[in-house]
N, C-alpha and C positions, 0 to 999 in steps of 0.2 A: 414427069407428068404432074398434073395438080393433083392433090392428094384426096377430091373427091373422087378422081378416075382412079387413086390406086384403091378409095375404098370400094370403087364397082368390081376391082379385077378381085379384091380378095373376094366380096362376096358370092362373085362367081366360081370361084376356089369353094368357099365352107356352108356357102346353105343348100347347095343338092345334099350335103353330105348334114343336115341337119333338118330334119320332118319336122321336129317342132319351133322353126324360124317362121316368124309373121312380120313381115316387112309392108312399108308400105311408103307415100309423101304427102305432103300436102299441098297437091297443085306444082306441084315442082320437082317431079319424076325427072327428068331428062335435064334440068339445071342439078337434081342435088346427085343423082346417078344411082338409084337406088333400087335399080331393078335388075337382076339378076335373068341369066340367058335361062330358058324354060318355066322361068315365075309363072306361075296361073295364078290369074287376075280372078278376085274373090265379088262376086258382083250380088245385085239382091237376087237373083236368079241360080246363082253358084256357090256355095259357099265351102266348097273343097278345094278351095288356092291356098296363095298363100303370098299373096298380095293386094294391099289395099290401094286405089285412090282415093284420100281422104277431101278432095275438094278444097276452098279456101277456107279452112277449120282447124286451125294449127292445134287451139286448145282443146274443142273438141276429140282432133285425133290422138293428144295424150292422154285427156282421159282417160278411153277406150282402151290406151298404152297399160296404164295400171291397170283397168279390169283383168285383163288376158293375164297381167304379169300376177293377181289376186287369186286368178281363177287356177292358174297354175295348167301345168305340161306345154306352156309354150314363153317361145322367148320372142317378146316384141321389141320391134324398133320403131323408127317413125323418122321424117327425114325433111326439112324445111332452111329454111337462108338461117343464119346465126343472129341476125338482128332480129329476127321475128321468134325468137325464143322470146321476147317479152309475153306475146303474145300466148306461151306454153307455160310460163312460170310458175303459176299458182300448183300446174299440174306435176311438173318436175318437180317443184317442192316438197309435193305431196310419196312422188313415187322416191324421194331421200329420207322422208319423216319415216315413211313405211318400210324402205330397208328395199325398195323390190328393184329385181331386174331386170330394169329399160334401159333401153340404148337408143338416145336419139342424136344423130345424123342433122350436124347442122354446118352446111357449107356458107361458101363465099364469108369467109372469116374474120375479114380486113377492111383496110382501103386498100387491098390491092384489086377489090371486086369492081372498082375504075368508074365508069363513065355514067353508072346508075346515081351515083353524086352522095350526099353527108345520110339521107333518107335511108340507104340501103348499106351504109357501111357501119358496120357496127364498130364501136370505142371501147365503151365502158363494157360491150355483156362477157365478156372474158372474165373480168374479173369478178362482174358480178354476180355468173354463176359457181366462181370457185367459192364465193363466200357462204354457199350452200352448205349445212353440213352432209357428210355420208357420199356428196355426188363426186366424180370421180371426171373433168374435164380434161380432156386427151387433145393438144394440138400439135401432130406428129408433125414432121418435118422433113418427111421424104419418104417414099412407099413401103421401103422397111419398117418405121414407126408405125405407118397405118397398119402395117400387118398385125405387127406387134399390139396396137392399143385394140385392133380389132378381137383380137384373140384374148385378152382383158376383159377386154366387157363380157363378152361372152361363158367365161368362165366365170365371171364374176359373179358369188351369190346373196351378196348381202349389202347390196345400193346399187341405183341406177351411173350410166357412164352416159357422157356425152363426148359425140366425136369435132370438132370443129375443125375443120378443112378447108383446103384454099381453094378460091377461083381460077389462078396462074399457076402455071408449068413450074417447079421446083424442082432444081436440080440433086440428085442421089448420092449420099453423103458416103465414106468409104468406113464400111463397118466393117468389126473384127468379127469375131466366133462368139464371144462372149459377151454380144452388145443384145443378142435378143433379151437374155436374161438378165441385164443392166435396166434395157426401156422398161421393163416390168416392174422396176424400182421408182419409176419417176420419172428420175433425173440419174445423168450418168457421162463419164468424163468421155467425150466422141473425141478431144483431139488433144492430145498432151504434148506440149515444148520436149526436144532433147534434154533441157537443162530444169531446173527447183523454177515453177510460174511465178515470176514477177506480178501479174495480175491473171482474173479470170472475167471471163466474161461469159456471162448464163444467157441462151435465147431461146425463142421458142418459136415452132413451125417456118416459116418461111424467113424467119429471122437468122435461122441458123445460120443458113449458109453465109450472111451477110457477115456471121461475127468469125467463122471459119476462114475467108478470105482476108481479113481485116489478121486473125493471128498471121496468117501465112507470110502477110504482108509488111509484121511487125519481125518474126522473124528473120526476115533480110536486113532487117536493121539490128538483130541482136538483142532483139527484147524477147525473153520466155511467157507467152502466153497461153493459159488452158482455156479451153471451151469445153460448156457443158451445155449439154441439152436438155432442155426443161421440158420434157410433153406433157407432163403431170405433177405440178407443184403438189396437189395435196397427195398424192400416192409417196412424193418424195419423202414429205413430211412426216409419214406416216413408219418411216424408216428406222431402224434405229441406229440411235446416234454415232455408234464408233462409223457405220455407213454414210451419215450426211456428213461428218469431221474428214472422212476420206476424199468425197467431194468434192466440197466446199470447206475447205481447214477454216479455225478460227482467227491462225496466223496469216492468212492470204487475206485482206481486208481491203485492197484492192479489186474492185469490184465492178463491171457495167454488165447491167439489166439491157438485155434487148427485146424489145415488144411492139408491136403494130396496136395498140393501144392502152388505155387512162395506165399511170405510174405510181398511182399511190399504193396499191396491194402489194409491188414489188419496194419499196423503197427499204421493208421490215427485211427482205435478203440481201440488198445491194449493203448494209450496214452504212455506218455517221463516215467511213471512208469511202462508201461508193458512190456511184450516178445511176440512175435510169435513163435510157430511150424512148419515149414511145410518142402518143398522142395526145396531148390531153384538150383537144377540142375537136369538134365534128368535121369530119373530111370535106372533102373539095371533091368535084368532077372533072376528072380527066383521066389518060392513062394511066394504069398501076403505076407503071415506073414513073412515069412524071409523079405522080402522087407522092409516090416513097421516097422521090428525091427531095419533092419539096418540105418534108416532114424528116429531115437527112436522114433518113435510113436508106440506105446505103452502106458498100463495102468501107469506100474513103469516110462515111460519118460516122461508123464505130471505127473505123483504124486509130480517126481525129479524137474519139470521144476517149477511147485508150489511152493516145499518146498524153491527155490534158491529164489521167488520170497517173501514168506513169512517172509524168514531170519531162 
């Protein structure tokens, strides 16, 4: 499923089981999925819900995001497309400066959000919200992730998180035991070679699985490739080091960035012997998959982008 439907199913999982959850969208309840079975709708008539429609007022409804999170005994979120976080920016900034505990819910994450065209696919705001200090950008990559960053944020007491999510159906990646407590690290190894990786290849949300087929696919040929999954570059970082050296060793310098958009934030991981993937100009209209092939992301253009990098 798309990982804005696995963030509906958790939510339907932990906010009955949470009184002080205040959810709400803006204008785009039923695209971002952010309503929860039994939510009562907080209206100027009622005000004992515990969901907002916030209308077309993105920055508006973060605002409001910090007062609640200032005023304290409740945990707000708030839920909009991932390219109209420009439009919440100044407020997000605000609730990182201040340390507080929002969670904003920002779907359709890519060009895979398809036929709405370059207008509504966001590039650059991935990176450019990780350039925020204190905020904490979660791009899971399969509904285990979502679980897992969902339960991050919310525990989290000292910065806002942001979830960014897909539009399109992503396939479920095969986790061990020991992966929930891994995703809470950041980043973390989903799929190791039998043999010492020749290269690795880091991706994030819906990229995964592209670099996960791409190993599979180099292994029939005898090459050792690690995948790792990035849902939280700054949580990764924020690791300590004998844990990112575990990783991402210093000797593995062999390296492809995989991303559905801009490549310059990653090039500081991919190191002077890697590559990045992504985008680095505004998308086209048409189908996800057309899109992503013509931008080679794709299984065969990280297999291609490894094998250049392998020799």
């Amino acid at each position: 499923m798309a990982t804005r439907k696995s963030s509906e199913a958790v939510l339907n999982v932990i906010a009955p089981k949470l009184p002080d959850f205040v959810g709400g969208s803006a204008d785009l309840t039923e695209s971002n999925n952010t309503l929860w079975h039994g939510a009562k709708h907080i209206t100027p008539g009622e005000v004992s819900g515990q969901y907002i429609s916030w209308g077309v007022r993105e920055f508006g409804m973060s605002a409001a995001l910090n007062g609640m999170a200032l005023h304290g005994g409740i945990i707000p979120f708030g839920g909009t497309f991932l390219v109209f976080s420009d439009y919440c920016r100044n407020a997000i900034r605000l609730s990182a400066l201040m340390r507080r505990r929002v969670i904003y819910v920002l779907t359709h994450d890519s060009i895979g959000l398809g036929e709405d065209g370059p207008t509504h696919q966001p590039v650059e705001h991935l990176s450019s919200l990780r350039l925020i200090p204190h905020l904490h950008l979660w791009r899971p990559a399969d509904a285990f992730e979502t679980a897992v960053a969902w339960k991050a944020a919310v525990e989290r007491r000292d910065g806002p998180s942001a979830l960014a999510l897909s539009r399109q159906n992503l396939p479920p990646q095969a986790h061990g035991d020991s992966h929930a407590a891994l995703v809470e690290r950041g980043g973390y190894i989903l799929l190791e070679p039998a043999t010492a990786p020749e290269a690795v290849v880091i991706a994030t949300g819906s990229e995964v699985d592209l670099a996960v087929q791409a190993a599979k696919a180099l292994a029939k040929d005898g090459k050792a490739v690690r995948v790792v999954s990035m849902p939280c570059l700054e949580l990764f970082h924020e690791q300590d080091p004998a844990y990112q050296e575990q990783v991402l060793p210093a000797a593995l310098q062999k390296r492809l960035v995989v991303e559905a958009g801009v490549t310059a934030l990653w090039r500081g991981v991919a190191g002077p012997q890697g590559a990045v993937m992504g985008v680095d100009e505004f998308g086209d209209s048409a189908p996800a998959a057309k899109i992503f092939a013509h931008f080679g992301l794709t299984a065969d253009g990280v297999t291609q982008g490894l094998r250049r990098l392998l020799g």
